[in-house]
C-alpha positions, 0 to 999 in steps of 0.5 A, a space after each residue: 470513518 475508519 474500518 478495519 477487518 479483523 478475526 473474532 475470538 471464534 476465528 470468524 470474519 468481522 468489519 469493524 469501525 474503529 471509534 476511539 478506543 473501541 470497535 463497532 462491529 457492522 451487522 450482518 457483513 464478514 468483509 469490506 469488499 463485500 459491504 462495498 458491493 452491497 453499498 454499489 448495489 444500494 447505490 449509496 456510500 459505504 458509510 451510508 451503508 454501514 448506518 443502515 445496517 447498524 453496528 453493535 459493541 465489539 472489543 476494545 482496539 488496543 486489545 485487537 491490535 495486540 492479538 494479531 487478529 487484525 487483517 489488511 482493511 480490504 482483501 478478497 477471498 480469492 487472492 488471485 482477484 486481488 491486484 496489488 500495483 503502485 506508482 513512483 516519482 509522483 512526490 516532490 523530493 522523490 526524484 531526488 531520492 531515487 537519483 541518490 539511490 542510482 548514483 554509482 559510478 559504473 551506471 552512468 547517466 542513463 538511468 538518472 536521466 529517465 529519473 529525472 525526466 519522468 519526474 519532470 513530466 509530472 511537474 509539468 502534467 501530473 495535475 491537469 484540469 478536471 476530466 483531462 488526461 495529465 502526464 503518464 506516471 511510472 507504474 508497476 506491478 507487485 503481485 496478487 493479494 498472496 503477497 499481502 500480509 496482515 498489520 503485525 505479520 512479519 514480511 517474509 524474504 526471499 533468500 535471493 533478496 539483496 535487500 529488505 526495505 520499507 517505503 511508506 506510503 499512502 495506498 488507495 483500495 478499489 473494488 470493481 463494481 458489477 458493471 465494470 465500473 472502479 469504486 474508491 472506497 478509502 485510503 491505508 497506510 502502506 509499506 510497499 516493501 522492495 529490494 532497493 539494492 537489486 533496484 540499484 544495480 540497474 533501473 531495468 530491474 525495477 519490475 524484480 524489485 517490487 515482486 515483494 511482500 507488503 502491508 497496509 492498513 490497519 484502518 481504511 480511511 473512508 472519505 476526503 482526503 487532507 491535500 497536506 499528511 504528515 506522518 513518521 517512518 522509523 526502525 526499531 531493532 532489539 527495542 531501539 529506534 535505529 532511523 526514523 524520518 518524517 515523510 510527507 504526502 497528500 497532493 500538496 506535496 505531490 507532483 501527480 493529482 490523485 485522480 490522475 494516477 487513478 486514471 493510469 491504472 483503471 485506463 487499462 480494460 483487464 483491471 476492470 473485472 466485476 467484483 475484482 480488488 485493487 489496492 494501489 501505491 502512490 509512491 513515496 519520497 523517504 526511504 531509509 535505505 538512501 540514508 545507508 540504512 541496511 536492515 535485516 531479520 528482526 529489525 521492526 518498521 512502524 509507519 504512523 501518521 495521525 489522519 489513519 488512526 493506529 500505526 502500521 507495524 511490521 517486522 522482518 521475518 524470514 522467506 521460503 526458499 524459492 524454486 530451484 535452478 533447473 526445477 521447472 519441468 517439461 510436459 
């Protein structure tokens, strides 16, 4: 089953289930996380609770993905209880291409070794046996849901931004449930989007090129997960694709089981507040900017794979100019 949420012709909140070339509207629901907590409470799946409440016709898909009325799969109306984090070095090849993105001659070996020695840490304990504790996997934060912007909405930059990247990525959405207890409803497509040449300069500014805006969706993909996905990131500018690259994921191609990076993010008690959202990046080993690519505003990413339905679609905009030097003001 895929859901998506979207805005009728009315301008009022709808979840959708996405089946072939049509929507099946949920009944008597206006947002994912809260078919979610209804699902928790009746103690059932969230497909178990789309059956009970049925679906009626809605629109057709291409139409509404053509009408900009779609919104990210699952959000919160407090965009503040919306925590957006990810996790890196967790594929295979991925520490290559993190090595490829730091080597310069005036940084040293510091950094590539930390890399490196991460990254052979899941190798060895990023899987481990049922209910165990595995390795520790790098984390990071992006932001609250503010910095979320819907499929098709342009990612806006900040004038201060050295570079506008895409990652894709395979996203996990999560809604805490009454009793503190984290709920994995699905997986999306992700861009997670960051500033590959402020990350570049040092691997301690790794944490300054995240704080960026990002997408997923449009489909949440409710159920198991394929171990092996296969999908495609390109770049288009002025209609011409411009890079394009097959990116691999799953946990066949992964150096971290799931669950295990699941583990090091609910660890943490402050991520375990009732009714909070979390949507969470499992990291990536293909970016255009380790190939050279430098993009700017226009340029258009669509990252697609078969097992989530329509294509995340995203172009680059422009930012607001950020705070001024010396605007902060004393009490």
């Amino acid at each position: 089953m895929r859901l998506i949420q979207f805005e009728n012709e009315a301008g009022q909140r709808q979840v959708g289930v996405v089946e072939g070339e049509h929507v099946q509207v949920v009944n008597d629901i206006a947002s994912t996380r809260e078919l979610a907590l209804a699902a928790i409470r009746q103690g059932r799946s969230l497909a178990a609770e789309v059956a009970a409440r049925g679906t009626q016709a809605g629109p057709g898909y291409a139409a509404l993905l053509a009408s900009a009325r779609l919104l990210p799969p699952l959000d919160h109306e407090d965009p503040a209880h919306c925590l957006v984090s990810g996790t890196g070095l967790t594929h295979l090849g991925s520490a290559a291409t993190r090595d490829k993105m730091h080597q310069q001659t005036e940084q040293g070996e510091a950094a590539m070794t930390d890399t490196l020695r991460i990254f052979k840490w899941g190798l060895e304990g990023g899987k481990p046996a049922a209910g165990q504790v595995g390795a520790q996997p790098e984390w990071f934060y992006k932001g609250d849901g503010s910095i979320v912007v819907r499929p098709g909405q342009a990612f806006p930059v900040p004038p201060f931004a050295e570079d506008a990247g895409e990652e894709p990525e395979l996203t996990g959405l999560y809604v805490i449930g009454d009793d503190g207890q984290p709920y994995r409803l699905g997986y999306a497509l992700g861009n997670e989007f960051s500033d590959h040449v402020t990350e570049r300069k040092n691997y301690l500014y790794l944490a300054h090129s995240k704080l960026r805006f990002c997408a997923y969706g449009p489909e949440l993909r409710v159920g198991a997960l394929p171990p092996h996905l296969v999908g495609t990131s390109r770049i288009r500018r002025d209609g011409e694709v411009i890079w394009e690259k097959e990116f691999l994921s799953g946990e066949d191609n992964m150096c971290h089981s799931l669950e295990n990076l699941e583990y090091h993010h609910f660890k943490y008690a402050q991520f375990l507040r009732p009714g909070d959202v979390h949507v969470h990046y499992f990291g990536t080993a293909t970016l255009s900017f380790a190939d050279g690519i430098q993009t700017r505003p226009g340029d258009r990413f669509e990252i697609a794979s078969e097992a989530f339905g329509a294509p995340l679609i995203n172009p680059i905009g422009e930012g607001v100019a950020p705070v001024a030097p010396g605007a902060v003001k004393a009490l």
